[in-house]
C-alpha positions as CSV (number, residue, x, y, z in Angstrom):
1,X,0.0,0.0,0.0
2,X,0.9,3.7,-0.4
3,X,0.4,6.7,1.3
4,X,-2.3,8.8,-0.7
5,X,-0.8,12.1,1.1
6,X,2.8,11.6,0.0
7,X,3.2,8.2,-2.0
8,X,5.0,6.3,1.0
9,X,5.3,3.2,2.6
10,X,2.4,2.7,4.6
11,X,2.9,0.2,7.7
12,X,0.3,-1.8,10.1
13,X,0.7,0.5,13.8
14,X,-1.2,0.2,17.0
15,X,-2.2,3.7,18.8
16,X,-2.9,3.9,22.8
17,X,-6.4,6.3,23.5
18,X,-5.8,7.9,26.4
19,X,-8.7,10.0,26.5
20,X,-11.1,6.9,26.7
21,X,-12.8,7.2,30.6
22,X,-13.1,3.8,31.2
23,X,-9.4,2.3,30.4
24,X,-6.9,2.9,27.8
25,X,-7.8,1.2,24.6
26,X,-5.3,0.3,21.3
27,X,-6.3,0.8,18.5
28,X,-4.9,-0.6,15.1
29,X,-4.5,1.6,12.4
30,X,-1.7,2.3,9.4
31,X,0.5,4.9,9.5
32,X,3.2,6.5,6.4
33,X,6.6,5.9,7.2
34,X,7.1,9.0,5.6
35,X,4.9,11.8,6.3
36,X,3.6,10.2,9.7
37,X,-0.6,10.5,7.9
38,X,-2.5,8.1,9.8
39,X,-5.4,6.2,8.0
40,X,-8.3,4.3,10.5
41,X,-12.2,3.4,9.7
42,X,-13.2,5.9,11.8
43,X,-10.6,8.8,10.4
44,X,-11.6,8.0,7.1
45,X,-15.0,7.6,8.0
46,X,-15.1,11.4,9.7
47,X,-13.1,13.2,6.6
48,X,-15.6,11.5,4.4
49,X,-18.7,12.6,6.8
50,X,-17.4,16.5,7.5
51,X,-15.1,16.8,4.5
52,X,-11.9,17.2,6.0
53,X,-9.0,16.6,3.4
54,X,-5.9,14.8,5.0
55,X,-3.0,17.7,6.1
56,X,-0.9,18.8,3.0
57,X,2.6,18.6,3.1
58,X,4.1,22.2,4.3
59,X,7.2,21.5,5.2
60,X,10.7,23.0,3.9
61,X,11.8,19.2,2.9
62,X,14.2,19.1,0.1
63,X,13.2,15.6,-1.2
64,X,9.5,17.8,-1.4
65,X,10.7,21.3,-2.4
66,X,13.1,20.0,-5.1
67,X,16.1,22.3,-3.6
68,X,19.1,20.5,-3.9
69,X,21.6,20.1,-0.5
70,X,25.4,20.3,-0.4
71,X,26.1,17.0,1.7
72,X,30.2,18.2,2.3
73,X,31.6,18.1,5.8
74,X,31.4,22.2,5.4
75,X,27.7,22.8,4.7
76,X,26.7,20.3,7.2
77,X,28.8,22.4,9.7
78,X,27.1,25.5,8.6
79,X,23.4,23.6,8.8
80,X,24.2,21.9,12.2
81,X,25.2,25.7,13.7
């Protein structure tokens, strides 16, 4: 499967609801190795009922922006400062 946010690996995950009065509860869901989206029945069941589009990607990621990085020992020094 792939992510339909960002095209990535998508992987079986297991998520702890806290929030739940009576005792925690896991739930199983799938989550993108790359972008972190989450996809559930009942997340895909309330963007479908209220609309909601999954988050876009906003982020300054290269591998997303296209911008190319200098990987020398000197820009790294430069980013890591």
């Amino acid at each position: 499967m792939s992510c339909s946010r960002c095209k990535g690996c998508i992987v079986e995950d297991y998520l702890l609801d806290m929030e739940d009065s009576s005792s925690p509860m896991w739930l199983q869901a799938w989550r993108c190795m790359n972008c972190g989206n989450l996809f559930d029945s009942v997340l895909q069941h309330n963007r479908q009922t209220y609309g909601a589009k999954p988050p876009s990607i906003t982020c300054g990621d290269p591998a997303v922006t296209g911008e190319v990085v200098p990987l020398t020992s000197e820009a790294m020094t430069r980013l890591a400062a």
